[in-house]
C-alpha positions in Angstrom: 25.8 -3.9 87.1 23.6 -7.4 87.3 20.4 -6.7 89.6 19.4 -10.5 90.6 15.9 -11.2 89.8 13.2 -9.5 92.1 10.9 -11.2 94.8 7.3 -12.1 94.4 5.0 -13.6 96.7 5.7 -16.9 97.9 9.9 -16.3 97.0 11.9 -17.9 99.6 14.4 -15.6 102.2 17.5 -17.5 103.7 18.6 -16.3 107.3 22.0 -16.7 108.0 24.6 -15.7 110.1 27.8 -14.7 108.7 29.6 -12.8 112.2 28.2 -13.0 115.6 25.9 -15.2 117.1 22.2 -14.8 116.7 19.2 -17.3 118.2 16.1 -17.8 116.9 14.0 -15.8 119.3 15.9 -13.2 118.1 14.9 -13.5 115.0 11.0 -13.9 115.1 10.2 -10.4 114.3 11.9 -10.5 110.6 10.5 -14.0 110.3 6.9 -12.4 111.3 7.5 -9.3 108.7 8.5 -12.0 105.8 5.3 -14.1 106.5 3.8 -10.5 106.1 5.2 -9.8 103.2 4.1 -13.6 101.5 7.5 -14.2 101.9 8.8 -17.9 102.5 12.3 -18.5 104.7 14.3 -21.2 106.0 17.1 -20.9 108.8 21.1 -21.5 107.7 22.5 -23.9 109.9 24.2 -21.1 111.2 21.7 -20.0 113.2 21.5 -20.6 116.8 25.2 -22.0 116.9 27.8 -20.5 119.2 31.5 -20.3 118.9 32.5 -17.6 121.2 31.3 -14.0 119.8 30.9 -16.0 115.9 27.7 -17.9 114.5 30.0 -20.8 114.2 33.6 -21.2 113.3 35.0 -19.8 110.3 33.8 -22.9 107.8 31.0 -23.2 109.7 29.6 -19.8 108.3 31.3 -20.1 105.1 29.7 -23.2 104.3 26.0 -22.1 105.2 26.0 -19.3 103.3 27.8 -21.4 100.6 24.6 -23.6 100.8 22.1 -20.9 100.5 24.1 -19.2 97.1 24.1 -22.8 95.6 20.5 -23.7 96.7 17.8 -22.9 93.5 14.9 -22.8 95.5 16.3 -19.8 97.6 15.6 -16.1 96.0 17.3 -14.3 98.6 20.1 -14.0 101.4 19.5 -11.8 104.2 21.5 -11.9 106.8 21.1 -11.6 110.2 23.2 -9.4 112.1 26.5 -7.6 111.5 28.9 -7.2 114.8 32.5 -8.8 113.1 33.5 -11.5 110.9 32.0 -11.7 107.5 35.9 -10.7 106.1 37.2 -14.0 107.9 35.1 -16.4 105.7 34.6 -14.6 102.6 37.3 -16.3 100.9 35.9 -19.7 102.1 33.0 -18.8 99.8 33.0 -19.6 95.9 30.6 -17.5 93.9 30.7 -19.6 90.9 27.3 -20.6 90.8 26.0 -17.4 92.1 27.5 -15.6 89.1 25.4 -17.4 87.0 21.9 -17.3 89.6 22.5 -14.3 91.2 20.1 -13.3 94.7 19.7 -10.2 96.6 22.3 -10.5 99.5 20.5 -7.9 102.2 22.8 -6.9 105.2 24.8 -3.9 106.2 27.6 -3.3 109.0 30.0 -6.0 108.8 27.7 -7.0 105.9 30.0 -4.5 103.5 32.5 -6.6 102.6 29.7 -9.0 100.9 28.7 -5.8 99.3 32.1 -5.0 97.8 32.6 -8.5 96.9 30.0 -8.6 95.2 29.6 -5.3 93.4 33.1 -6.0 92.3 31.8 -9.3 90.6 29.4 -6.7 88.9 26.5 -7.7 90.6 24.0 -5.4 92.9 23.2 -6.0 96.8 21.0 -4.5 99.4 22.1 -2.1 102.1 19.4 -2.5 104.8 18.9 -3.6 107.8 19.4 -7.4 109.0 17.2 -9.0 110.5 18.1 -8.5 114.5 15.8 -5.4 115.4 14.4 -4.4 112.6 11.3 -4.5 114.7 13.0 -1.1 116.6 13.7 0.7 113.2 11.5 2.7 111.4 8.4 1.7 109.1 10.7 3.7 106.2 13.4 0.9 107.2 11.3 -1.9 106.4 9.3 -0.5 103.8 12.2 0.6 101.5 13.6 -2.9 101.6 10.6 -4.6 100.6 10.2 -2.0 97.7 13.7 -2.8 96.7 13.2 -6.7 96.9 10.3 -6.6 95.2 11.8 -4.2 92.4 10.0 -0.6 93.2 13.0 1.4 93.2 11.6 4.6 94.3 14.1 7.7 94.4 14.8 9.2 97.9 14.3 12.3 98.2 15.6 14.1 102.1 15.3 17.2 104.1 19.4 18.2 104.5 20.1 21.2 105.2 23.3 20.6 107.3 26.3 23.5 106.4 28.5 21.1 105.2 26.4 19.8 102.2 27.7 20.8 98.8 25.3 21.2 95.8 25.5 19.3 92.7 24.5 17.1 90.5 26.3 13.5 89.4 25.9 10.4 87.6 27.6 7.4 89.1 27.7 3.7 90.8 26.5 3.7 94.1 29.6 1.8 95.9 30.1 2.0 99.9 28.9 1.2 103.2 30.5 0.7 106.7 33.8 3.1 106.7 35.5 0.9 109.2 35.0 -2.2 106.9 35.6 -0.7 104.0 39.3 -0.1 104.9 39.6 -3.5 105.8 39.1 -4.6 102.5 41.7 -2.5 100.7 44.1 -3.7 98.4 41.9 -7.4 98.5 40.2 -9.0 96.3 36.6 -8.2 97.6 37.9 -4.2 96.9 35.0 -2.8 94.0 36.3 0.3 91.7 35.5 3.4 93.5 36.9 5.9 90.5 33.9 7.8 89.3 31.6 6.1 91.9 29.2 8.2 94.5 30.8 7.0 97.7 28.6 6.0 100.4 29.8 6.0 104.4 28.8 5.7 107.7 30.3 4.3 111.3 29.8 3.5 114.6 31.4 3.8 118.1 34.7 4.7 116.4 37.5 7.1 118.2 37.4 10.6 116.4 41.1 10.0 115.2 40.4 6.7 114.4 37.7 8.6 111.6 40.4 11.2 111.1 43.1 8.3 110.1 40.4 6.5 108.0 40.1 9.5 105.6 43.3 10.2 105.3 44.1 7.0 104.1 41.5 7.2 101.5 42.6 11.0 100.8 46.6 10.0 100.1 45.7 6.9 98.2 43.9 8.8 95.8 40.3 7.5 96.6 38.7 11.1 98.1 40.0 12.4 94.7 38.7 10.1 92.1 35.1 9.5 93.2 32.1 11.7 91.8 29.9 12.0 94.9 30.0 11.6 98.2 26.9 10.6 100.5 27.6 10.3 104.6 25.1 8.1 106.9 25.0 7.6 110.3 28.1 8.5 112.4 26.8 7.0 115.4 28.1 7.3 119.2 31.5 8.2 117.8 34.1 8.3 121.1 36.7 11.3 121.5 40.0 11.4 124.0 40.6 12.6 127.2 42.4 15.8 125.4 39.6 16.6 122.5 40.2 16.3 118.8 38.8 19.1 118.5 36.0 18.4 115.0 33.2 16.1 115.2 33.2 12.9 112.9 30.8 15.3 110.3 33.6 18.2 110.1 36.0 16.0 110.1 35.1 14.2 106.8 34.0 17.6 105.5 37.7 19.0 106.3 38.7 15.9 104.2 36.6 16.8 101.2 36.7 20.7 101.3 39.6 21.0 98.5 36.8 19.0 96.0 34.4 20.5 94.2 31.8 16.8 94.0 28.1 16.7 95.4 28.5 16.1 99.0 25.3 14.9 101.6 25.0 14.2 105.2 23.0 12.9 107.6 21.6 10.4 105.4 19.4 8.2 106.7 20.9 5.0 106.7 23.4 3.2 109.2 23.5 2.8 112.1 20.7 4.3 113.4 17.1 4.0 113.4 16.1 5.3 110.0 18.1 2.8 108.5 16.7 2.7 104.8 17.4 0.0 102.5 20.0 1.1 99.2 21.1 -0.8 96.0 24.8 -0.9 96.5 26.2 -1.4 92.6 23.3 0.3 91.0 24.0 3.5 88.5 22.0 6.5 90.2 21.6 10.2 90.0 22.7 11.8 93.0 21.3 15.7 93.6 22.6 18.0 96.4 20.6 21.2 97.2 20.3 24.0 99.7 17.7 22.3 101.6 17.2 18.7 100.3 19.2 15.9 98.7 17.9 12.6 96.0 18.9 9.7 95.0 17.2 8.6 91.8 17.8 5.3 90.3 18.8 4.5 86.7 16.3 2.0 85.5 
């Protein structure tokens, strides 16, 4: 996997939009943490435009971020917010010219199907957050994705001590994000390898059955199998029926797993929720379960 070339002071940060709608008052306080950083940006025309819920139409968004990939003088892509509609312009988008300059793209959410895109292309992105609150996240948030753009690639090591962790130790391509996106991109072409890869997940506001359905998708099709390690975020204000399912998002992923004997963390902080730290999506890492902690280490 192709890391793009790191940041240093004075680099330049695009800001666009490639889903929902986002103004430029919103985005001060990641404008104020780049300046802070000696960071440069400049605004994608698809900032501050508004077709119903989207940043833009469909072309609209494609063709910004188009502009940003193809534009020299830009180091990086972060984009904005998440919410829904990367996967409707992703194939407006030709990577051509990226292949050959390659930038960080920084995002998560809706952001994962830029991530698998990309990774498939066999190039690495950021998982972090975007630039809508990141003021409201916490200072590990912000600081792991400046290390990671500015190519300190610590290893995280976390208290997890939740039942359902497995101990272990794996080598592997760290490939994943959103659960909800990610089986939306099945069977496309933005779908990246995930045989041998330490899986990622995490989710928001989904139905409990709707989780439920999601892994048993990837169980029959062979996916659950044929990874080597299996890392949970965030399961965030998951929603349950009138009539309970009757496990919580975390056993029911467990339950999903149990017959496999890989590395398995949760509660890892990143997601959608307020320790949200930043992850090379693509890169080769050692991932390390134990009774009471978990790491990620990255392969320099």
């Amino acid at each position: 996997m192709i890391k793009p070339p790191f940041l240093e002071k004075g680099a330049l940060v695009a800001i666009v939009a490639t889903a929902r709608k986002i103004t430029k008052e919103e985005l001060m306080p990641a404008i104020n943490l780049l300046e802070s950083w000696g960071l440069k940006h400049i605004l994608g025309d698809s900032i501050g435009v508004e077709e119903h819920q989207f940043a833009g139409s469909d072309a609209l968004r494609a063709k910004d971020f188009q502009q940003q990939l193809d534009n020299s003088n830009v180091n990086a892509i972060w984009c904005a917010r998440g919410g829904y509609g990367t996967v409707r312009m992703i194939d407006l988008v030709d990577f051509s010219n990226f292949k050959n300059n390659p930038k960080w793209i920084i995002g998560y959410s809706d952001v994962t199907v830029l991530h698998t895109h990309i990774n498939a292309l066999g190039f690495a992105t950021i998982h972090g957050q975007m630039c809508l609150e990141i003021e409201k996240r916490t200072e590990e948030s912000r600081a792991t994705l400046k290390e990671l753009l500015f190519g300190n690639f610590k290893e995280i090591t976390i208290a997890s001590t939740s039942k359902h962790n497995r101990e272990g130790k794996v080598n592997g391509k760290l490939i994943g994000g959103n659960l909800s996106v990610l089986m939306s991109i099945l069977g496309s072409i933005s779908e990246v390898e995930l045989k041998g890869a330490i899986l990622f997940i995490e989710d928001l506001d989904e139905m409990l059955y709707h989780i439920d359905r999601m892994l048993q998708t990837l169980k029959r099709a062979g996916y659950l199998k044929n990874i080597s390690g299996l890392i949970v975020g965030g399961m965030s204000s998951m929603r349950d029926n009138a009539i309970p399912f009757g496990e919580t998002a975390i056993e029911i992923i467990a339950t999903s797993v149990a017959e496999y004997e890989y590395p398995v963390c949760f509660n890892f902080p990143a997601g959608h929720i307020e320790d949200n730290r930043a992850l090379v999506m693509g890169a080769e890492i050692d991932f390390e379960v134990h009774n009471t902690s978990a790491t990620i280490k990255y392969k320099q």
